[in-house]
N, C-alpha and C positions, 0 to 999 in steps of 0.2 A: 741470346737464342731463345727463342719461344719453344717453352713447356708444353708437350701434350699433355692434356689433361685427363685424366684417368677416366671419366666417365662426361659424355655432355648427352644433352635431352634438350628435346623442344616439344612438348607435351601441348595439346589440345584436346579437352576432352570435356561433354557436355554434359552437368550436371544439374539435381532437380533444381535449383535456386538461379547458378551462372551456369560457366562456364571456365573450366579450370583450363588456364593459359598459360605454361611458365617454361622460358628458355635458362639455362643456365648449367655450369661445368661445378666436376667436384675435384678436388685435390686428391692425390694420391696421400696416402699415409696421414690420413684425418680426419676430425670427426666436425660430419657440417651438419648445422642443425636446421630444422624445416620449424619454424616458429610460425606462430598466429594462431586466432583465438578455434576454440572449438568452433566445424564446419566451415571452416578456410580452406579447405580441400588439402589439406596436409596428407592424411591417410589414403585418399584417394591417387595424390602422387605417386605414393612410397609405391601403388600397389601396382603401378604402371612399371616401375622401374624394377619389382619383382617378375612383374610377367604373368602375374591374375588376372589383368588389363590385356584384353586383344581389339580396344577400338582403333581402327582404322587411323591411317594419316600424324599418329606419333611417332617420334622420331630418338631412336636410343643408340647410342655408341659406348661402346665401354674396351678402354685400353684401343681403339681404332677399328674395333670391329663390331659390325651391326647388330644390335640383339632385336632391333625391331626398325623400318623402314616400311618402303613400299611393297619392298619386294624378299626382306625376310621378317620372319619371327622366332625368336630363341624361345620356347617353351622353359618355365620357368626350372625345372630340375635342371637345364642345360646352363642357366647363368650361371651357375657356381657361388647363390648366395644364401647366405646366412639371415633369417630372420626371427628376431626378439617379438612375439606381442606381449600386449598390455598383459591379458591371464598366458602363463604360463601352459604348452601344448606339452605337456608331460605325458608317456605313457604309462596309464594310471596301474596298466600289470607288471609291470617293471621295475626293481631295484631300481634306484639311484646312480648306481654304479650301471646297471644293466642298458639304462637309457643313455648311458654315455657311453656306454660301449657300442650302442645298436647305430650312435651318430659317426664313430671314430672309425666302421667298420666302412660305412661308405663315404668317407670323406675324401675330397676333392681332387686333394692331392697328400703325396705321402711326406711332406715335409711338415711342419705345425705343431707346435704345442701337443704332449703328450698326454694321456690320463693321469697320471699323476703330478705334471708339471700341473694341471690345472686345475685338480683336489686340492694343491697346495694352496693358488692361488686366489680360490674362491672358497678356501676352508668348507672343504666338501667332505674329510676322509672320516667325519665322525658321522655322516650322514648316508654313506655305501650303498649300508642295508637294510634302508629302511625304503618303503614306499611313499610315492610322490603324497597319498592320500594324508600320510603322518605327520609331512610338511608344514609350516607355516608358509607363509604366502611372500615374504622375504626369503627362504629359505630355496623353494620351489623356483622360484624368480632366479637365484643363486644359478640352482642347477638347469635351469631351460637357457640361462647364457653361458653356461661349461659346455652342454651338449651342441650349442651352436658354434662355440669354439671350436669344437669336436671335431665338426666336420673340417675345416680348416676352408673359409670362404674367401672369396675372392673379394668379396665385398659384405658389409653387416648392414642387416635394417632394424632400426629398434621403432617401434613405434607406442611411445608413451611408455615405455618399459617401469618404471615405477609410480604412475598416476594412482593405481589400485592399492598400493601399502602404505601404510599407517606410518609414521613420522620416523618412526627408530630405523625401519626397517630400509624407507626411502634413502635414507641417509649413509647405514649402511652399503645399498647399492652403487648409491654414486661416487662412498669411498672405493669399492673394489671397482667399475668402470675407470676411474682417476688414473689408478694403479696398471691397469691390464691397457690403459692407451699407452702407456708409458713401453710397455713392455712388449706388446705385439705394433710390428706393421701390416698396420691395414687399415681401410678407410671406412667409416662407420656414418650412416646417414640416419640421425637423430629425430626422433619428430616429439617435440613438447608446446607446450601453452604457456609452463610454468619460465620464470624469468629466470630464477636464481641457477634452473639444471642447466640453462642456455649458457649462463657467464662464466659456471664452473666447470663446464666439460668442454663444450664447442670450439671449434677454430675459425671456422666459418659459419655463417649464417645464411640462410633464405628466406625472407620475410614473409608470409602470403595474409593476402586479407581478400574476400570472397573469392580467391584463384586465383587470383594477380600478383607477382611477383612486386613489391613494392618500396623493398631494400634490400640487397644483399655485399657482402665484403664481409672481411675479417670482425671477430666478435670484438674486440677490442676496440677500432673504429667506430664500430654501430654502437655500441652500448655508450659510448661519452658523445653520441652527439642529442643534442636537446631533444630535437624533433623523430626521433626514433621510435618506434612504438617499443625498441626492446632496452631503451633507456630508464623506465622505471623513475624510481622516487631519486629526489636528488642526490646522487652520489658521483663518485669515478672509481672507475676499474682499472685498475693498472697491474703491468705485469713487471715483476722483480726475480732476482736469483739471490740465495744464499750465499753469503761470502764466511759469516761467521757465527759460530754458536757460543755464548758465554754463561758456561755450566753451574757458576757464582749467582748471580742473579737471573738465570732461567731465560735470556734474551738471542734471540735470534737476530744477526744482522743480515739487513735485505737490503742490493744495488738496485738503484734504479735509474743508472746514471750516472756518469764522469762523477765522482765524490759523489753521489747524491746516495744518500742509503738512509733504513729507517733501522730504528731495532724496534722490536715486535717481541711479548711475551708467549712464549711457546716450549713445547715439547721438542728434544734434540730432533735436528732437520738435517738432512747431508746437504752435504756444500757442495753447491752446484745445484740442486735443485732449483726448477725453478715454479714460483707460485702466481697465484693473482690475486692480488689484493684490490678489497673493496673498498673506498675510504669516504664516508656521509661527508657532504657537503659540510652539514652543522657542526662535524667534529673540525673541520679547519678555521683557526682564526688568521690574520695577516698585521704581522709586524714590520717597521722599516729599519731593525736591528739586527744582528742577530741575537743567539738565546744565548742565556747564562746560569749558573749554578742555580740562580734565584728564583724559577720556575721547578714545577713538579715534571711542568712537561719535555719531554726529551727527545723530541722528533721534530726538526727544522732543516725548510727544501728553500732553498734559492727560486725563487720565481721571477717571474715575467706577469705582468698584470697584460690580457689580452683583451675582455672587455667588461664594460661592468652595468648590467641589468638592473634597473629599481622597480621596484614596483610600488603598489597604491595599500600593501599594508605593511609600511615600513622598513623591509627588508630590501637586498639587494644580493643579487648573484654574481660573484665576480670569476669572471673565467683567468684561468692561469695556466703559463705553458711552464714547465718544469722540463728545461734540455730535453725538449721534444714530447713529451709526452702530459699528457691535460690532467688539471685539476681543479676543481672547485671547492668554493669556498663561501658560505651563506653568513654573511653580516646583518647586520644593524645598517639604514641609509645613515644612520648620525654617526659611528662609525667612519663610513667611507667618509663624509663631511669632514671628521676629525682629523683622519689622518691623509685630508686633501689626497685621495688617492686619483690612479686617472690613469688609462691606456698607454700601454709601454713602459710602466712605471718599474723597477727594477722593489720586489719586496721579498721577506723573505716569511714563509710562509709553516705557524705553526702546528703539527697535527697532531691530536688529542687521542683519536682512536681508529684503531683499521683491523678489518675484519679481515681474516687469512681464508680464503677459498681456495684450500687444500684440504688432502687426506692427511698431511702429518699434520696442521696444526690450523685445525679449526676456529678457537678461541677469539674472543676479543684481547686486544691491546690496549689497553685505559693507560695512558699514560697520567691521568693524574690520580692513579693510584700505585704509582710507583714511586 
């Protein structure tokens, strides 16, 4: 049975460079991210789907009913949505406390997340009574996405929500973001440039380059295929669940498939969570054994050799399907020579280090320092 989609658009709208053109639906209960370089018309998007945008002949549905067509227009207080900018639109006369109260007063509807459910969870309660001015610009950022919770939306727009803070602070944000998708349903339409907040928050993607819609599906998908622009440097992205913590040696075991799991060094993680792990190309080597006590390394996947790339400074790219799911792996051509490898080849496939894109355990995994 085919899913109505919580929100679909077909947007046409002229701008000083193109012309921004993009059809495409959003998932209920997720957060899709509008990727492309700065002046891709990503903001411009968002701003149609808010309702700041009254140019003619766009076309918005949300949950089945018209917010903009020919023949209506929902004025933006009537969507029922929630929006994040870049700088924080705090009322600068206002407590902290005062500003989420001024949001919680008219919000939406009366079911959501309460003021203190969400001082908890954006560690606001030491920050009340103070003024937006006393802030840090992390801190501020905190509270302009409490206050937008506040209202309790129907829909959230973040538009570059951490591009303006400094590294600690960004990081912090995207911890608590990580945390509050988990916890609230609702769908959140993300706008960044930056690669890394795409892989670790997003579920979906929507690619744009001068206007143009020019990839979109699940994050997962787009990030492991080559020609992607949200592919990045050589690596794979794969998604795993905790099955077990071992509080002896600090290891986290991750499924990633029938028998397939990794253990990863980390901070206790609950079981059943589930993360996304990043894994470099250069950290996989491939053997036609499997492993034994006699390596350092302690992380071996059963693979599938899918295909294998040389190129003209020596290396080569071998692609690997792992019970469905891809992985790379960057050799030496002399290498693959050696161990006559070759498509469909059954190997099994060793890995050195994976970076955990999560809030419980950020860390690298070096397995050969363990």
């Amino acid at each position: 049975m085919e899913v109505t989609p919580l929100l679909s658009a077909d947007i046409t709208l002229p701008l000083a460079n193109f012309a921004l053109a993009a059809e495409f639906t959003l998932r209920d209960n997720s957060i899709t991210a509008l990727f492309g370089h700065s002046g891709s018309g990503k903001t411009s998007l968002l701003k149609v789907l808010a309702g700041f945008d009254k140019t003619p002949g766009n076309n918005v549905r949300f949950k089945g009913q018209p917010w903009q067509d020919q023949q209506h227009f929902v004025p933006c207080h009537r969507r029922h949505i929630g929006y994040v900018f870049q700088q924080p639109q705090l009322l600068p006369h206002l407590t902290v406390l005062d500003n989420l109260r001024y949001a919680y007063r008219r919000r939406f509807h009366d079911d959501g997340p309460s003021i203190e459910e969400l001082c908890r969870w954006l560690a606001l309660d030491d920050l009340l009574s103070q003024y937006p001015g006393s802030l840090s610009g992390g801190q501020q950022q905190r509270v302009a996405i409490a206050r937008t919770l506040a209202s309790n939306p129907a829909l959230i727009l973040m538009d570059e929500p951490v591009s303006a803070l400094d590294a600690d602070s960004r990081e912090e944000i995207l911890n608590y973001l990580e945390q509050l998708h988990r916890r609230l349903s609702i769908a959140i339409v993300y706008v960044s440039h930056n690669i890394e907040e795409i892989h670790r928050l997003a579920d979906d993607v929507i690619i744009l380059q001068q206007g143009k819609i020019v990839q979109q599906g699940p994050v997962l998908e787009l990030a492991n295929l080559l020609d992607s622009p949200l592919h990045g440097r050589q690596h794979t992205l794969l998604e795993a669940e905790v099955c077990h913590y071992d509080s002896q040696w600090q290891l986290t075991t991750v499924n990633i498939g029938d028998n397939q799991t990794l253990q990863l060094s980390s901070h206790p993680t609950t079981i059943g969570h589930r993360l996304r792990l990043r894994i470099p190309a250069s950290n996989v080597s491939i053997t036609l054994a499997g492993g034994d006590n006699s390596s350092s390394i302690i992380n071996y996947l059963d693979a599938r050799i899918i295909s294998i790339d040389e190129d003209d400074r020596g290396s080569a790219l071998v692609r690997l399907d792992v019970q469905g799911q891809p992985l790379l792996a960057k050799l030496t051509r002399k290498s693959v020579h050696q161990l006559q490898l070759t498509p469909q080849q059954q190997v099994v496939a060793q890995i050195k280090g994976v970076a955990m894109l999560s809030d419980q355990a950020r860390n690298i995994s070096d397995a050969s320092t363990l």
